[in-house]
Structure formats: C-alpha cells, structure tokens
C-alpha positions as CSV (number, residue, x, y, z in Angstrom):
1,X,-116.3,135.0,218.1
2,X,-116.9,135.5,214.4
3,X,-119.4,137.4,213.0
4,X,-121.9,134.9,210.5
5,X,-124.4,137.3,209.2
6,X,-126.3,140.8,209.0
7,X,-129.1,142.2,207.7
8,X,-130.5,146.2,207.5
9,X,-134.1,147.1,207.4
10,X,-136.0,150.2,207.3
11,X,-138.6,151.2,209.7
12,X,-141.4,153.6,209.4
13,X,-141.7,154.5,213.2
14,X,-145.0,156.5,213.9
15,X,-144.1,160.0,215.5
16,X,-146.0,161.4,219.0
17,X,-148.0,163.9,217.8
18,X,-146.7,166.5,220.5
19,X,-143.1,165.7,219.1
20,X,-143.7,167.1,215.6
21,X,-143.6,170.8,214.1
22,X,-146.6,172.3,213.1
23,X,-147.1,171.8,209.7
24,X,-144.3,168.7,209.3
25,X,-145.0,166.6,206.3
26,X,-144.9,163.5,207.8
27,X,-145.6,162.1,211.0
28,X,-143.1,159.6,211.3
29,X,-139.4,158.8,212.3
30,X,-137.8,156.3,209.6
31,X,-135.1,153.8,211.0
32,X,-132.2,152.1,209.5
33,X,-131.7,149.1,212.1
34,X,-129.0,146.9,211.2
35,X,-128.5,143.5,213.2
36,X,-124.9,141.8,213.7
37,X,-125.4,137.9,214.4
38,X,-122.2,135.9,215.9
39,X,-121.8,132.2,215.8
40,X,-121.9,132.1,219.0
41,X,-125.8,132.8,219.2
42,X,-125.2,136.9,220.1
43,X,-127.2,139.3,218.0
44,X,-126.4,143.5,218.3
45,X,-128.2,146.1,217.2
46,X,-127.5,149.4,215.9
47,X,-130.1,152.2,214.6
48,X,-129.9,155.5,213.5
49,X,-133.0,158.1,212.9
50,X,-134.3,160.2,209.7
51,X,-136.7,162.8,210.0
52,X,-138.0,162.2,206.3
53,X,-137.9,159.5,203.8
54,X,-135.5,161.2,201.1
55,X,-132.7,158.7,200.7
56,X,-133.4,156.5,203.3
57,X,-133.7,153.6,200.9
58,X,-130.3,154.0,199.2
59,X,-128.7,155.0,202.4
60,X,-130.5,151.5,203.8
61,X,-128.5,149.7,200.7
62,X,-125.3,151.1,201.8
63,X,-125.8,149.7,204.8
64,X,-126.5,146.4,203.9
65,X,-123.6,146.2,201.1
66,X,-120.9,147.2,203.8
67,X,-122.5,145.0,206.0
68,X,-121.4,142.0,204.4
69,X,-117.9,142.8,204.6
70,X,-117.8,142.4,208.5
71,X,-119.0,138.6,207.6
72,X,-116.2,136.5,208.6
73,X,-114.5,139.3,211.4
74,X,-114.0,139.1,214.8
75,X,-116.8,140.8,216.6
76,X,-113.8,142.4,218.7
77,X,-112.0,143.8,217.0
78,X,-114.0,147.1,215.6
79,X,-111.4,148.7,214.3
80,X,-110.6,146.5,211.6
81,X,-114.1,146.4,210.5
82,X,-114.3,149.9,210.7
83,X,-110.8,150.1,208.5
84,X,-112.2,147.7,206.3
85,X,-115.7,149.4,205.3
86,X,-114.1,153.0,205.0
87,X,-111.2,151.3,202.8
88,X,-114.4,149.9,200.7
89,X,-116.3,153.2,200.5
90,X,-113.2,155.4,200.5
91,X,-114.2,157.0,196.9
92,X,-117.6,157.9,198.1
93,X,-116.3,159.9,201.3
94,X,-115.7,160.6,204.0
95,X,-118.4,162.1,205.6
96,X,-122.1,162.3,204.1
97,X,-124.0,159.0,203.4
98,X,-120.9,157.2,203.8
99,X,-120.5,158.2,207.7
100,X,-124.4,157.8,208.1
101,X,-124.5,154.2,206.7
102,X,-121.5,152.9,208.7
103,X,-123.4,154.3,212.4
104,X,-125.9,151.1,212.2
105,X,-123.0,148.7,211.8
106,X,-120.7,150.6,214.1
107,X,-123.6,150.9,217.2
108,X,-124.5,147.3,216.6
109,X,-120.7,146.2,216.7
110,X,-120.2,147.9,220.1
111,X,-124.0,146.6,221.1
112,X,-123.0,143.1,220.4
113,X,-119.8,143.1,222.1
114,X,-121.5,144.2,224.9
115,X,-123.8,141.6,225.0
116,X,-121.0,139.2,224.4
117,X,-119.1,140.1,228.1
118,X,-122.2,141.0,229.9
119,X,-121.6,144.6,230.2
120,X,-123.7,147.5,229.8
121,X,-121.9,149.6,227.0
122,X,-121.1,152.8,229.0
123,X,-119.1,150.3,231.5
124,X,-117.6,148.8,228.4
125,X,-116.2,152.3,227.0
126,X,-114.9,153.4,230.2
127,X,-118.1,153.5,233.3
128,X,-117.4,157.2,234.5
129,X,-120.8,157.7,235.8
130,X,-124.4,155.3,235.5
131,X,-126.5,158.6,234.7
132,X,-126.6,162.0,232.8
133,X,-128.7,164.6,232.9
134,X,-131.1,165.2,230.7
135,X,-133.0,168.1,228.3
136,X,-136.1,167.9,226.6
137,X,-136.6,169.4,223.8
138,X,-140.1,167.9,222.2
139,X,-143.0,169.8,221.3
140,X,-140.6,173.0,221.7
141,X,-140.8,175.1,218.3
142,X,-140.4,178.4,217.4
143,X,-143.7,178.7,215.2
144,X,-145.9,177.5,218.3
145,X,-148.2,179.8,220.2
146,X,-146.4,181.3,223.1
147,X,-149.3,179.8,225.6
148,X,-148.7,176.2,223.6
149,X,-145.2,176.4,224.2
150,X,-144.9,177.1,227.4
151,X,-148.0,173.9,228.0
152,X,-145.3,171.5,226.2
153,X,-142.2,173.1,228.6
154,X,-144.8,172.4,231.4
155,X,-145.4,169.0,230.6
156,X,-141.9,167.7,230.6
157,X,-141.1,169.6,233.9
158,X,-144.2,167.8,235.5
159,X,-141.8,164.6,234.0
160,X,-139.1,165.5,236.7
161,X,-136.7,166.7,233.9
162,X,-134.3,170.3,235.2
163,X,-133.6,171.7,231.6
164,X,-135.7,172.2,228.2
165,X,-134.5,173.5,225.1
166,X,-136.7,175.6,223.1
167,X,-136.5,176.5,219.4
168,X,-135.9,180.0,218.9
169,X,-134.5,182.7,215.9
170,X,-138.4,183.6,214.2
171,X,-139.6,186.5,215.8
172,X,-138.4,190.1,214.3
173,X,-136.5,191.3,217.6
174,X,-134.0,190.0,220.2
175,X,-137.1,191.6,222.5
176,X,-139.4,188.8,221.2
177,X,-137.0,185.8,221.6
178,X,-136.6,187.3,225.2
179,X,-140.5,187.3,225.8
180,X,-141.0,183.9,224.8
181,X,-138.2,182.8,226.9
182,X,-140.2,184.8,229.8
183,X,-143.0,182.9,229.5
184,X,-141.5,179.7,229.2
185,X,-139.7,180.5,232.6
186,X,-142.6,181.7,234.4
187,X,-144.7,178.4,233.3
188,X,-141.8,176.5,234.5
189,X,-140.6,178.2,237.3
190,X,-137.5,178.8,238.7
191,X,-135.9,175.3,239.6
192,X,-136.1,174.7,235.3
193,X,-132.9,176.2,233.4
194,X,-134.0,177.4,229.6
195,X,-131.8,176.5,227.3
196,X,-132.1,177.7,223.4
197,X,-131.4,176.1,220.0
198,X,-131.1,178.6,217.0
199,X,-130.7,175.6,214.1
200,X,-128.6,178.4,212.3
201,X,-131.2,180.9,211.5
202,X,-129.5,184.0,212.2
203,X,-126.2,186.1,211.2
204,X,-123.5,186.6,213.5
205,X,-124.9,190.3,213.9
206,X,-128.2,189.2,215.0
207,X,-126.3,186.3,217.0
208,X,-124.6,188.6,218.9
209,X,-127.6,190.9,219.7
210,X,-129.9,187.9,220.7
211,X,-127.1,185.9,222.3
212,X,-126.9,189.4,224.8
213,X,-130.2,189.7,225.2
214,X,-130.9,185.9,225.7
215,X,-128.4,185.8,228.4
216,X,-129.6,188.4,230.1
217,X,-133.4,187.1,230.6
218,X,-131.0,184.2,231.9
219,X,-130.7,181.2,229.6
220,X,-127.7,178.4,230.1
221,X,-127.1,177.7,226.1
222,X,-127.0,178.8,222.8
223,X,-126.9,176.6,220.4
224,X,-126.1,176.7,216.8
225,X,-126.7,180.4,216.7
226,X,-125.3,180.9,212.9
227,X,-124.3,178.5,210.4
228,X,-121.6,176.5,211.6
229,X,-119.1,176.7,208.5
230,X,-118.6,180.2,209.7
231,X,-116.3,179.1,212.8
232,X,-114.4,182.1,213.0
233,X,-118.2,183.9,213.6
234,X,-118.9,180.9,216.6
235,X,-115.5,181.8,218.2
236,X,-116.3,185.6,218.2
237,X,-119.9,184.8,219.8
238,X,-118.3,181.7,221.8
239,X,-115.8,184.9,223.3
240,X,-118.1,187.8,223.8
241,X,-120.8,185.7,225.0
242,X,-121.1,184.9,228.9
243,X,-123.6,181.4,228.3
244,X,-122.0,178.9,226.7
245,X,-121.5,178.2,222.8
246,X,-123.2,175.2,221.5
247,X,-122.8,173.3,217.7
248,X,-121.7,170.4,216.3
249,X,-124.3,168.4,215.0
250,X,-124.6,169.2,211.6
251,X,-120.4,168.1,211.3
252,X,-119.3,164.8,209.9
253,X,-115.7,163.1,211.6
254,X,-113.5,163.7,213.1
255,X,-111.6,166.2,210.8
256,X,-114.3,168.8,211.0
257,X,-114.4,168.9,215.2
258,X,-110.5,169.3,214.9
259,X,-111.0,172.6,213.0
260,X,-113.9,173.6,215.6
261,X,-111.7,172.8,218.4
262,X,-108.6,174.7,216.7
263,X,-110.7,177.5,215.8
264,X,-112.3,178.0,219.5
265,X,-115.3,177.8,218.0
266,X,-117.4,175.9,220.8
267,X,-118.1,175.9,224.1
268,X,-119.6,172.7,224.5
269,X,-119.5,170.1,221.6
270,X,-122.2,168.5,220.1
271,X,-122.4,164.9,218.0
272,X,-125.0,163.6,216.1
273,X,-124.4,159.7,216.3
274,X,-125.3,159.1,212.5
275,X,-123.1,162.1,211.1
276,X,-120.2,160.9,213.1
277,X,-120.0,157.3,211.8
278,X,-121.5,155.8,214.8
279,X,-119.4,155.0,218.6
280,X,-116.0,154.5,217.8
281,X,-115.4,157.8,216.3
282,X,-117.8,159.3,218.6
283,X,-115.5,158.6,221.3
284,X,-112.8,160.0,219.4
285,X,-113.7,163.1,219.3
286,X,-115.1,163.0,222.6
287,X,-111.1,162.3,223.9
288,X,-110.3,165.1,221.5
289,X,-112.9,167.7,223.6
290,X,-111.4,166.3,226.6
291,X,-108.3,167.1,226.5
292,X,-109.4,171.0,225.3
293,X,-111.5,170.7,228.7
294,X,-115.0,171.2,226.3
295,X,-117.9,169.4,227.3
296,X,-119.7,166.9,224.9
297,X,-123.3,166.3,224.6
298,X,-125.7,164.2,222.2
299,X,-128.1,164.9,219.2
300,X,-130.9,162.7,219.2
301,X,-130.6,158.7,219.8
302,X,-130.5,159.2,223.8
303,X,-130.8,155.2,224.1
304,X,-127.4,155.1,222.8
305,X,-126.0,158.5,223.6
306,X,-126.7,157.9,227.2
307,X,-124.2,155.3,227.5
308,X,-121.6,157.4,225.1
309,X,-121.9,160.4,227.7
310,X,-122.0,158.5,231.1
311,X,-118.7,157.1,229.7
312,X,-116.6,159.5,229.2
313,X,-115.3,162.5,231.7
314,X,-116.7,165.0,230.1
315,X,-120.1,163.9,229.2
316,X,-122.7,167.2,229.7
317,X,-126.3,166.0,229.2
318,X,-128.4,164.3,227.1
319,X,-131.4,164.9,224.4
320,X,-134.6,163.2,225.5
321,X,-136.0,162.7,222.4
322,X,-137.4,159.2,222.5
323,X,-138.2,159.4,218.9
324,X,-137.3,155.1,219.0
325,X,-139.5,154.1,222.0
326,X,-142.1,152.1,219.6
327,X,-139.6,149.9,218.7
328,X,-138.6,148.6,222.3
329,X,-140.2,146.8,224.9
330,X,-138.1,148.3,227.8
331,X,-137.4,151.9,227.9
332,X,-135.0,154.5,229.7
333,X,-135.2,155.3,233.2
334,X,-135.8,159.4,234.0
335,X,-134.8,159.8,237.8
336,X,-134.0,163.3,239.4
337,X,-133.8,165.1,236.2
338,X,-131.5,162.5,234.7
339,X,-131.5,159.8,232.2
340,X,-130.2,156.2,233.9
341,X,-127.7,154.3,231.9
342,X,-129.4,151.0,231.4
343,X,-127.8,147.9,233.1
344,X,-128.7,145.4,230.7
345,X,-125.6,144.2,228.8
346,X,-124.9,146.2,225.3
347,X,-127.3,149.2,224.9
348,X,-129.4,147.1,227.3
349,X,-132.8,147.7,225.4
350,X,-134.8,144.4,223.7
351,X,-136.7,145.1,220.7
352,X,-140.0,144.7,220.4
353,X,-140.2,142.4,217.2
354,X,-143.8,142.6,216.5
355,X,-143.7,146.5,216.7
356,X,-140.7,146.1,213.9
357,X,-142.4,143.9,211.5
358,X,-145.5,146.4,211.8
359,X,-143.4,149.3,211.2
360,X,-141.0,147.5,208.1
361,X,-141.0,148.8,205.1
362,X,-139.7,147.5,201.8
C-alpha cells in the first residue's frame, strides 16, 4: 500500500465562548490538518491545535514540504518515513517547528493504517483498555470570578465527568489559591476530585508553600508548579510533596523526558501530541515512563490522546478539551466520568468537510 499523495491546510476553527480566557485575543483554534491518500482508495488524517495564528502559516509550509517526501512509501512502515523527514529537516532541529510540523503527518500515518486493517488505533498500538478517564479543564481560569468559576466547574460535573483542573498561581497568598479551591469543591461537591495547573507561574519557594497548602484543602495534582527547565526544583517539590507532580508539556522528544525521568522530576508525565512529533514518539516515551512506573497523561487533542492513553499500561486520564469538535461529524463518547475510545477504524472520527472548507484559510 503505497502512499500517492498529501496535502496540509489550515483551519480557523471558531472557539466556544466558555472555553476562552477572559480577555484572549482571538476566539479561535487554528488547525494544521494534513491528509495521507494511498492507492488503494484509504485517506488518514492527522491534526494538531494552535492557540494563535503566529506561525501557523510557515509551520503549515513545513508540513506540506515534508509531506511530499512520504510520496511513494509504504503506508506501513512509519518509521522510515519518520527517519526520512527528520533526515530532511535534521539542520532545523530537533525539537521546535520541526517536531510540531512532523505530528500532522505522523497522526495521519498511524490514522491511515488504521483505517487500512480496520482497527481502531488504540487496538492497533497495543488495546490495554477501550476507555480513560477524563478531566475538564474549559472555562477554568485563574482571572475568573470565584462564583464564575466555580458555575464552569459546575457545568462539566452536571456532564458526568469525576475530575476538573482549574487554573491557579494569581492570587497574593497560598490562603487564596486554597479559597478558590474551597469554593470550587463546595459547588462541586465531594464525589468531584480538584485538580490544579500552575502553567509555571511561581518559584520553587512559592511552589513549595502552595503545593502544602493545596494539598491540604485536598487536591489530587499539581501541575507545572515552576518552570520546567528547573528539574532539579520539580524533583525537590515532586519529593516533599504528598499529591502528585505533574509537567511535561511544554518538552519536545524524547531526549528532554529522559532527563525528567533521570532527574525524578515528575510524578506523572505529561505529552503534548504536537511538541512530541506526533504518535510514534509519543509512544516512546510512554514505554520509557513505563518502565519508571510514572503514569502518562495527554495535553490537549483528546480525539487522538484517547486512543494513545487507552493503549498503553500506564495511561492516567485524559484532557477534555474538544477544542476540534467543529470539524467532525461524530464526536467522543463521555460515559461514567470517562472518555470511550472510538471503535471506528483509525482515530475513528469522519470529518465534517463542509465545516472544513468554511473554516480554511489561505
């Protein structure tokens, strides 16, 4: 099965108001959606997600340029193609733009060789469960209101989901962060676990004092506390602290999560599809936190990640942040607080090509 062609677009994806920060720029989600077409009539797709249109365009180029070198490959075998674009864009990289303009290819590889022996993909890369559980974490900033927050946490436990993740690491005082965690709680209730997402406002001193205060008013993860270059400071917090450790995201490869891991820096280890490269890496990495006994969760994309973390042994949960539901005509299944692997074949969601012609852009 060889591959015969494949484009790249970029999609200007309108954004649900309740899943944008107060005062964001723009209310939209660009996409770079790449499309792998076979001669034998299959057709994959791969996507990743950009919160603002800096560099999308170039990074959409990219795409499209290492694109053509899979014409002419066997869908199967990913590796080689994977070998084959980082040998062509080895004096750019790794990591950066590079990593980010190989994930469309990469998901669409895995997507199409999905579709091409009927699987779903989470059966293809190894089927250890058909569900995850899943967080939400829309509508949950730190600059809102304490009564709007707490309405947004409301509304996706009224959606059957067991965990949300609110923004946190604004307020003057451990005391505050602990407040607004109370009054999430209390509008949730008790069968809801809180979990918290610092995006690496805070030094490890103030870390360290929240982290103990936090944990105390009874949250199940910190995440990204301080900047994660300071590994040495996330072991020291990952150590003292009783909740667990979470950060990842922001690192590109598989390089950087071998430092994390050496270091002891995380608890649980978290991968942003598009900063990884896209599956096959993903996976690698995963394997690696396997074997360390460190769970692995998803940033973003849960209609890939889904299948990534009901694949492997160590999967944790997933982000519910359908940022990408315009685009499709089916969509994911919540059930009992989980996210259901879909059993379609590939990443088992059809596009909706009217909705993607309305949202191209040039």
């Amino acid at each position: 099965m060889k591959i015969v062609r494949v484009t790249v677009e970029v999609l200007q994806v309108p954004a649900n108001p309740d899943s944008l920060m107060p005062g964001a720029a723009a209310a939209a989600h660009w996409h770079v959606l790449a499309r792998v077409f076979t001669d034998e009539g299959v057709q994959g797709i791969g996507f990743i997600v950009i919160n603002r249109l800096t560099l999308v365009r170039p990074l959409a180029l990219a795409t499209e340029e290492l694109g053509q070198l899979l014409i002419g490959m066997h869908l199967m075998e990913i590796e080689a193609a994977r070998a084959r674009m980082d040998r062509a864009s080895a004096y750019a990289g790794p990591g950066g733009m590079v990593n980010m303009a190989i994930a469309p290819l990469d998901i669409a590889l895995w997507d199409a060789a999905g579709k091409s022996v009927g699987q779903p993909l989470y059966r293809l890369l190894g089927g250890y469960r058909d569900r995850v559980r899943a967080y939400a974490s829309d509508g949950m900033w730190p600059s809102l209101p304490v009564d709007a927050l707490a309405k947004s946490a409301q509304r996706h436990a009224s959606m059957g989901l067991k965990l949300v993740k609110m923004r946190v690491g604004e307020q003057a005082s451990p005391e505050g962060e602990v407040a607004r965690v109370r009054a999430v709680q209390d509008a949730v209730g008790p069968e809801v676990k809180i979990m918290v997402d610092a995006a690496e406002r805070w030094t490890e001193p103030q870390a360290m004092a929240a982290g103990r205060a936090l944990q105390e008013a009874g949250i199940v993860w910190f995440e990204d506390p301080i900047p994660y270059e300071s590994m040495d400071g996330l072991a020291r917090l990952a150590q003292a602290l009783d909740i667990p450790v979470a950060a990842g995201e922001l690192l590109y490869g598989l390089e950087p999560f071998q430092r994390a891991f050496d270091a002891q820096a995380v608890d649980v280890a978290i991968m942003d599809l598009a900063r990884m490269g896209g599956i096959t890496p993903w996976m690698k990495v995963a394997a690696m936190a396997q074997a360390r006994n460190i769970p692995v969760a998803g940033h973003v994309v849960p209609e890939v990640h889904v299948h990534l973390l009901a694949a492997v042994p160590n999967g944790d949960r997933v982000e519910y942040l359908p940022r990408s539901k315009p685009i499709f005509k089916n969509h994911l299944t919540l059930e009992d607080g989980h996210i259901l692997a879909p059993q379609a074949p590939g990443i088992g969601l059809e596009l909706d090509e009217a909705a993607c012609e309305r949202f191209r852009i040039g």
